[in-house]
Each structure stands twice: as structure tokens, then as C-alpha cells.
C-alpha positions in Angstrom: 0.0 0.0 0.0 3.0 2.6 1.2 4.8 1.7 -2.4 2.1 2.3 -4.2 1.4 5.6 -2.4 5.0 6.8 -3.3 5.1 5.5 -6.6 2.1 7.7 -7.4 3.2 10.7 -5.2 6.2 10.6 -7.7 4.3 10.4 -11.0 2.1 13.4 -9.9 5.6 15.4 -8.8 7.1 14.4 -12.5 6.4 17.6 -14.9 5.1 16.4 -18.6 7.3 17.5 -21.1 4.7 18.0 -23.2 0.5 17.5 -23.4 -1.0 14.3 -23.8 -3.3 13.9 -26.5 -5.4 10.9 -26.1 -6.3 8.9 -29.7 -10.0 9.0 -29.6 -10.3 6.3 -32.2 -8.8 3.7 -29.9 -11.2 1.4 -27.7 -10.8 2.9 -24.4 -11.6 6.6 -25.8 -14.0 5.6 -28.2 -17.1 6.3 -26.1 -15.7 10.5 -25.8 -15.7 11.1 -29.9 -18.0 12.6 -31.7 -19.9 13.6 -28.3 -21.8 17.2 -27.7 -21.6 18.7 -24.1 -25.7 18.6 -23.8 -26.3 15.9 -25.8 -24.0 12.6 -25.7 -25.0 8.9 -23.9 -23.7 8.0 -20.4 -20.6 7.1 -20.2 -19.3 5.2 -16.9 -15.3 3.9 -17.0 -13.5 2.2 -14.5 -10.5 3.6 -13.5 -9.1 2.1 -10.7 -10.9 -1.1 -9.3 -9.8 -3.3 -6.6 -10.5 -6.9 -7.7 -8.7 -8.6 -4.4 -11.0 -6.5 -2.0 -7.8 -6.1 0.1 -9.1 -3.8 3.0 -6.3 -1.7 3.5 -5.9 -1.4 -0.6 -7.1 2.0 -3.0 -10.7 2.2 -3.2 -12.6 1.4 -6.3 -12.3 4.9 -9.3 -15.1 4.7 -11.6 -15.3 7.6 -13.9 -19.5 8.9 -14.5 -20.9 11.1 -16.9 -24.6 10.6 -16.7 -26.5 11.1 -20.0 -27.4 14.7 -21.1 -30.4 15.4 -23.2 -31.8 19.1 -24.4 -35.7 17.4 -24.3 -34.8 15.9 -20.2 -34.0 18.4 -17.5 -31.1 17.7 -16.3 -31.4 19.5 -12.6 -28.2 20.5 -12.2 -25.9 19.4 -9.1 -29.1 17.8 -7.8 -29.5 15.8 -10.4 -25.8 14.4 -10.6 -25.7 13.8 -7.0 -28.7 11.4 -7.7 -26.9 9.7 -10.8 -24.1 9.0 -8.6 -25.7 7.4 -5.9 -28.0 5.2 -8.1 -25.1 4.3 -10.4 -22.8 4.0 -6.5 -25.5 1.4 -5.0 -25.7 -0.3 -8.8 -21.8 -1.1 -8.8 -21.0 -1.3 -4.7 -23.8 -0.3 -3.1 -21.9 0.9 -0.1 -23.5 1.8 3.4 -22.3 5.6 3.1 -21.8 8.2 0.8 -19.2 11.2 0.6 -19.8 14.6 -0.8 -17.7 16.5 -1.4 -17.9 19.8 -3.8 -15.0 19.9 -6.8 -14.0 23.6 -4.8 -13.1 21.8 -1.7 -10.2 19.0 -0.5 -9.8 16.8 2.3 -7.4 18.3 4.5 -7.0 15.8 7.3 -6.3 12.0 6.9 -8.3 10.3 9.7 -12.0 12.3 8.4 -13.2 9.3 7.5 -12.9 7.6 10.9 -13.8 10.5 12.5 -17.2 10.4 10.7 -17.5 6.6 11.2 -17.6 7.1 15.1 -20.2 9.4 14.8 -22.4 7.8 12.7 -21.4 3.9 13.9 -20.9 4.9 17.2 -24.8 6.4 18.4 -27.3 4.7 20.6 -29.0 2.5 17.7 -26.7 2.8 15.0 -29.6 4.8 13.4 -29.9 8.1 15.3 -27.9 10.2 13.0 -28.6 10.3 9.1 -25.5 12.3 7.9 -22.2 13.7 9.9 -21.7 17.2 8.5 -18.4 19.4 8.4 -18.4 22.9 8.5 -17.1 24.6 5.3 -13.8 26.3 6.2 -11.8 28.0 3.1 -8.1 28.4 2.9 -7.6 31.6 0.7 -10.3 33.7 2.6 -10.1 37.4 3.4 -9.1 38.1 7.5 -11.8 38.7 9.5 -14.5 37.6 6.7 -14.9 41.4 5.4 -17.5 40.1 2.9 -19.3 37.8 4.5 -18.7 34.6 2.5 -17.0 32.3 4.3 -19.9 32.2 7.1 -17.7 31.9 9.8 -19.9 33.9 12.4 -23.0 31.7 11.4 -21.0 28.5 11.8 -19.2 29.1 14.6 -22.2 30.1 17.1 -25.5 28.9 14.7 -24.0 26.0 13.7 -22.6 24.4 17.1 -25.8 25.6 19.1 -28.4 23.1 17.1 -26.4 20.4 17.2 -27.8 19.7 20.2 -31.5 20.1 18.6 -31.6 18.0 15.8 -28.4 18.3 14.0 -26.3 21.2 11.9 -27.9 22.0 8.4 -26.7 19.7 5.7 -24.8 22.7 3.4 -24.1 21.0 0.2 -20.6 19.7 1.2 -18.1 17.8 3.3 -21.0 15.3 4.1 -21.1 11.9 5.1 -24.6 10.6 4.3 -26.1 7.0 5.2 -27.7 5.9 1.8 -30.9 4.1 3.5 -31.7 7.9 4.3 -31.4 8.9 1.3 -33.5 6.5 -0.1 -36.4 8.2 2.2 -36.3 5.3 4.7 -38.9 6.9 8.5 -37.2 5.9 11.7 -40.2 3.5 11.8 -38.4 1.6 9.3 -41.6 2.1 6.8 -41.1 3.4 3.2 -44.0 5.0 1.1 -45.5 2.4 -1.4 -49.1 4.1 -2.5 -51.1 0.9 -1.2 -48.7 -1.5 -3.7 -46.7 -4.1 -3.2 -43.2 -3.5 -1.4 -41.4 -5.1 -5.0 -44.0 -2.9 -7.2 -43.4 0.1 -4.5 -39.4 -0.3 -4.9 -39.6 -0.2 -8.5 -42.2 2.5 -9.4 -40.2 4.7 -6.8 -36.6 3.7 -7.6 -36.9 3.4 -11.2 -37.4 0.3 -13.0 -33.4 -0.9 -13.1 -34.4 -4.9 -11.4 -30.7 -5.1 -10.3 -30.7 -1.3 -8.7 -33.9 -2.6 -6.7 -32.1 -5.1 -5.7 -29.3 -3.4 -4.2 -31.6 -1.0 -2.7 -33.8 -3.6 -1.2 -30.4 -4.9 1.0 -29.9 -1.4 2.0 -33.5 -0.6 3.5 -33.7 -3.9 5.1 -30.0 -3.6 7.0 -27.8 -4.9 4.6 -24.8 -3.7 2.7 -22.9 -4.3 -0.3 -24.3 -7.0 -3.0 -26.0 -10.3 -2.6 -23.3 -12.1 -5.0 -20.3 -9.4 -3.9 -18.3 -8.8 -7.8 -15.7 -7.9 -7.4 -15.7 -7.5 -11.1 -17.0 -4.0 -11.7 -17.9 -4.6 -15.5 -20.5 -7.1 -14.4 -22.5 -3.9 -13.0 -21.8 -1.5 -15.6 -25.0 -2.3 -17.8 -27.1 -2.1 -14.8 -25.1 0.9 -14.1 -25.8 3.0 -17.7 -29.0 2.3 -17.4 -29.9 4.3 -13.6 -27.7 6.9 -15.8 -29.7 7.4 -18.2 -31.7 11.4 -18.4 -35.3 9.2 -18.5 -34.8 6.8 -15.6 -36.4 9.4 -13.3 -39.1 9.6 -15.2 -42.6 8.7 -12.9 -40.5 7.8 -10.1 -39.7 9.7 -7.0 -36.8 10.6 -7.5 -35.9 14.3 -7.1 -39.1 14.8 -4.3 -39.0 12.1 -2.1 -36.2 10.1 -3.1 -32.3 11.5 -3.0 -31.9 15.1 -3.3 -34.8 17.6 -4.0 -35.3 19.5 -7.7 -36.9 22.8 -8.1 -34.9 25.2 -5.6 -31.8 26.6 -6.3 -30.6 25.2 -2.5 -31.2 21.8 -2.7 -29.1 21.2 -0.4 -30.7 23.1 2.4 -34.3 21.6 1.6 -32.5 18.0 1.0 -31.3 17.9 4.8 -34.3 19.9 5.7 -36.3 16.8 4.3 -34.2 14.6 6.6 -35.0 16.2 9.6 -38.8 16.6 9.0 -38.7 12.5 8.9 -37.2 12.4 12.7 -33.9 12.0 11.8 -30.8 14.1 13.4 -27.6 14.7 12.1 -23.9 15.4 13.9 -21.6 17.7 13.4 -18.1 16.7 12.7 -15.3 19.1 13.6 -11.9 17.4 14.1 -8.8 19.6 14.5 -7.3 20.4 11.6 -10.7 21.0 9.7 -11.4 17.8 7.7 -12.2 19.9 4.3 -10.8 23.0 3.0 -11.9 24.9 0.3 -11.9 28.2 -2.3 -13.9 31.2 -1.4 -14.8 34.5 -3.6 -12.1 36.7 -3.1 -13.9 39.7 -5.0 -16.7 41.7 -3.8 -19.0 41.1 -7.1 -18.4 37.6 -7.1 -19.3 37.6 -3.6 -22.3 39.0 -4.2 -23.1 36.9 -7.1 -23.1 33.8 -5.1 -24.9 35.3 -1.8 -27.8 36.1 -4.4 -27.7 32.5 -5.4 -27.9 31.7 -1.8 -30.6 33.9 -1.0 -33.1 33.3 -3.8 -32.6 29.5 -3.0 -33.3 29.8 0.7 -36.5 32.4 0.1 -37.8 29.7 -2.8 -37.9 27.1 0.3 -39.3 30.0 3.0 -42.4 31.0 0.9 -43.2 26.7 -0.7 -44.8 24.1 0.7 -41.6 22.9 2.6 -41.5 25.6 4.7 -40.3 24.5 8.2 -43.4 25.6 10.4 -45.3 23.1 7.8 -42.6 20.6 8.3 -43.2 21.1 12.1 -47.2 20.3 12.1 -47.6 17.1 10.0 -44.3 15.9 9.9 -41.2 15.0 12.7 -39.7 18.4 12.9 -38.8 19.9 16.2 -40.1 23.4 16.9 -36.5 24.8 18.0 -35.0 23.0 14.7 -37.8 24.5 12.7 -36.3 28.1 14.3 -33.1 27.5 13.4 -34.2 27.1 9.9 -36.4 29.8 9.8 -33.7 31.8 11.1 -31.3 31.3 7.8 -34.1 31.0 5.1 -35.2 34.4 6.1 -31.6 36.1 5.5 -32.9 37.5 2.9 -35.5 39.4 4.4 -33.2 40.6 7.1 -31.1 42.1 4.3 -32.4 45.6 4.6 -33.3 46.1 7.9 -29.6 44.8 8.4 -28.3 47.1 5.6 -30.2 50.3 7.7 -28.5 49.5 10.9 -25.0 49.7 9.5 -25.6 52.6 7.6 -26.6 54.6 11.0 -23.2 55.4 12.6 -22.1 56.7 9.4 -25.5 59.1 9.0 -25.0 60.2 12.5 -21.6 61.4 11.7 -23.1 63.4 9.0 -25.6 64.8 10.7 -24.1 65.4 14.3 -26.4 63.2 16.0 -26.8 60.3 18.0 -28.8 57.1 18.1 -28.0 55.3 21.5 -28.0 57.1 24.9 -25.7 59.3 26.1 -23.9 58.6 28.7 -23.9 61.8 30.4 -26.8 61.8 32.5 -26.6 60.9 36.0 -29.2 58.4 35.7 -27.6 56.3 33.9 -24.5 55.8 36.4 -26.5 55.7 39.3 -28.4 52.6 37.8 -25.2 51.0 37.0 -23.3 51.3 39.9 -26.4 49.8 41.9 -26.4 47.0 39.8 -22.6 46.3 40.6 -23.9 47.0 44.6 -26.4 44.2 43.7 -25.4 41.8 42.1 -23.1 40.1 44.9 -25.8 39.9 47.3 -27.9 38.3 44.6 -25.1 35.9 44.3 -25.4 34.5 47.6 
């Protein structure tokens, strides 16, 4: 395992003398000629695979490129997220899924078995759906001068609801149990429409027989596949075919089922979703911070992505998955559904916010005040009985 490590730490050191062109006509490039960026077939390559299933070996490196197709929508990261854990639980079907954003890199080596005692090591094994990390960037601005890098919201928001239900889920540096994702109630009961639980699986997970399968293991306990491949290409038609842009079609996928379409923060409403079942989640913070990544560094582009935020988190407030709803007919807690009102309504508190600030410099201009003074009498006398009082309420 070590000499493997080095031997690739060298190759990525070695500087190419020149570009590599791949040869498109030959059998291993084939499937990326004649291809359009909207419009070309899935395409799923195996990389790396390890056939031995050595523990302490490299994991499995599938390349995915799910199917694009002007006529299908194609849902953006939402709708990748959801062609890699179909075409994940078609090949391995693993208990637990990683997200991470292409922005962002692991920056400590033991995250993964610091996510594995939070999520292995609760009451049930069942109590938390997804361990997530705060996002901490490594090129930010001191002092957060533009707001981006959230640090005052994650630092005092995001460690007080952890003991509600859980920290938000924010798109990133996730680890996610898949059974959750496949909208499993901590009743163990899974919405079927009256049908049988076979015609239920398939008319809600598409109509892939060998991705029903796999998701049939992972709702009843199991893990992994019934005949364990280690030969990846014995999945890969099952595989192209849950990556296809019309598998979703009449199945829940996209509003019950994986991550939610129609909002531009599917993230948010995703682990929103979560929560509203019963479900908590834990928030992992080792020392150093498990994920780094890459934050605006201009004040347009900051603003260009807080307007992204904003719109998505008002689409959520003002929709029928707004957390007070969540809260009467589903398992939301009432201080949990705060602490989400309390971020999807940062756009509202924009102005009122943008007034406040603007004050000290108006008062300047116009030789005025708006606090006390503290020149009357008043207000010392009320203080220093305070300080007289407060050791004698003490005892």
C-alpha cells in the first residue's frame, strides 16, 4: 500500500514535457468522440478497481458522466448527485456516501474515521442520518470582510443546534447513510401508495431490477451485493441504465427520493427533508478541519453567489416545505424548525440589516446620536447599583 502511495506521489511530482493527446479512435476513448456537451449517452469507466478487495488497498475509481439530453432536465448538481448514488448502490452499493464539492479538499487523513464514530458509534446505530463538516476555506479574506466564508453563522448557529436535531446539511463535506437517502422513517416504513413492497421499490426507484435489488439490501439492514463482484464490468449495464436522463421519469426521485429538484438550495431543503422524517444529524469538527476549500475573493463575485444563496433559501421559505409546515404534520422539532427559519429568512433581514449599518455613518453626518448618552446621571447611578447588587444576589 505505502509503495504504491509513493510511486504515485512521484508520477504526480514528474512535470510532462509535453501535453497528452489521447487517440480517440482507440477502444478505451471511443465512447468520448463525436460527443456534444448537452447531448451525448452515459458514459461510466473504470479507473481504478480493486478486484482482491484487500481492505487496507485503493478504493474502487469509476469515472461517470450521466446522459445529457436538451428534451430531459437535467437538474443541475441535484440531479448528478442522484446519478451517482444510483449508479454508486448499482456497482458497490456501499452503506455511506461522501460529498464532497469539486472547490473543496480533504485536509485531514483520519476524516473518515472520524465520521464513522459518529455515525457507527450512536445509541441505535440509526440516530444520526448524515455527519456534516463545516465549510472552512483556505484563501479567505481576514476577518470575513465580505461575508462569505460564514464563519460567524457556523461558529455560534452551527454548534448551538447540534444539540436540537443536528447542523444543516450545506451542500458539502458530508457523510450521508444511503438508507436515508432512499427516504427510509425511523419507523423503518417506506411510502409504497397501497402497492406491493417489490411494485413500490420499483415505481419509486426506477425500473433498473438489479438497482432494486441493491436498494432492497440497503433498507432492510444490509450492505454491499448479494453475489459481492468484485468484477465492476458485471454492473456496468445495470449501471448505464440508472444513468440514463429518462430513468427518473414517474419515479420519485428528485421529491422524495435523493436530493430535491426545483430550488436553487437543494441542499438546504434535502437535509431539511431529513430532519422533517425524525432523523438528526452530527456535526463533525476534528482539529485540523477535515475539508478546505476556495472562497470568492472579490466583492461582485461575492455578491453573485450570496444572491444564489438567498433566492434559494426564500424559494424554500415561501413553498410548501417551509419548516413551520414541516413542524405540524411531519417529525420536525419546533426549536429546529427556528433554526431554519432563522437562515431562510436572510434575505429578508437584508435591509433592515443594511439600515442598521448605515446609521453610525448618518449620525456622523448629521451630528447626531442614536444610543443614549452617557452623560446623565441616571444612567451611572443605575449601574453602579447593579454592581452594589449583584453580589448579594449571588449568595
Amino acid at each position: 500500500m505505502k509503495a504504491i502511495q509513493a510511486i504515485t506521489l512521484r508520477k504526480l511530482k514528474m512535470q510532462p514535457k509535453s501535453p497528452y493527446h489521447c487517440d480517440l479512435s482507440s477502444e478505451e476513448f471511443v465512447a468520448f468522440s463525436d460527443i456534444e456537451r448537452r447531448n451525448h449517452p452515459s458514459i461510466i469507466k473504470v479507473i481504478l478497481e480493486n478486484k482482491e478487495g484487500l481492505v487496507d488497498g485503493l478504493p474502487h475509481l469509476i469515472y461517470v458522466s450521466r446522459e445529457m439530453c436538451p428534451k430531459h432536465p437535467h437538474h443541475y448538481k441535484a440531479g448528478a448527485l442522484n446519478v451517482l448514488t444510483r449508479v454508486s448502490g448499482a456497482m458497490t452499493n456501499a452503506p455511506f456516501i461522501l460529498n464532497v464539492d469539486c472547490d473543496m479538499y480533504a485536509n485531514n487523513s483520519q476524516i473518515v474515521f472520524h465520521a464513522m464514530c459518529l455515525l457507527l458509534g450512536c445509541k441505535n446505530g440509526q440516530d444520526f442520518a448524515f455527519a456534516q463538516s463545516p465549510q472552512i476555506f483556505h484563501d479567505g479574506l481576514k476577518d470575513d470582510p465580505l461575508g462569505n466564508q460564514l464563519v460567524a453563522t457556523q461558529k455560534y448557529l452551527g454548534e448551538g443546534i447540534s444539540g436540537l436535531q443536528g447542523p444543516y446539511y450545506s451542500g458539502t463535506g458530508c457523510f450521508h447513510r444511503r438508507k436515508f437517502l432512499y427516504g427510509l422513517w425511523p419507523d423503518g416504513c417506506m411510502e409504497t401508495g397501497g402497492r406491493s413492497p417489490n411494485c413500490g421499490l420499483r415505481q419509486s426507484f426506477g425500473h433498473s431490477k438489479e438497482f432494486s435489488k441493491t436498494v432492497e439490501r440497503i433498507l432492510s439492514g444490509l450492505s454491499g451485493k448479494a453475489d459481492c463482484p468484485y468484477d465492476l464490468s458485471s454492473s456496468a449495464e445495470a449501471a448505464n441504465q440508472v444513468a440514463d436522463c429518462g430513468y427518473e421519469c414517474g419515479t420519485s426521485w428528485g421529491t422524495k427520493n435523493g436530493w430535491i429538484y426545483g430550488y436553487t438550495s437543494e441542499d438546504v431543503l434535502t437535509g431539511l427533508k431529513i430532519h422533517a422524517r425524525g432523523w438528526r444529524s452530527a456535526e463533525c469538527k476534528p482539529d485540523p478541519p477535515a475539508f478546505l476549500g476556495c472562497s470568492p475573493s472579490g466583492g461582485p463575485a461575492s455578491l453573485t453567489q450570496q444572491k444564489r444563496w438567498v433566492t434559494g433559501l426564500l424559494e424554500i421559505l415561501f413553498s410548501k416545505n417551509n419548516p413551520f409546515i414541516a413542524t405540524l404534520t411531519a417529525k420536525l422539532q419546533f426549536r429546529q424548525c427556528l433554526a431554519y427559519m432563522y437562515i431562510l429568512s436572510w434575505g429578508l433581514r437584508l435591509i433592515p440589516e443594511l439600515c442598521y449599518t448605515a446609521l453610525p455613518a448618518y449620525c456622523i453626518i448629521a451630528n447626531s446620536h442614536f444610543l443614549p448618552k452617557v452623560e446623565g446621571t441616571s444612567l451611572l447611578d443605575t449601574s453602579s447599583s447593579l454592581c452594589h447588587l449583584q453580589p448579594s444576589l449571588s449568595t
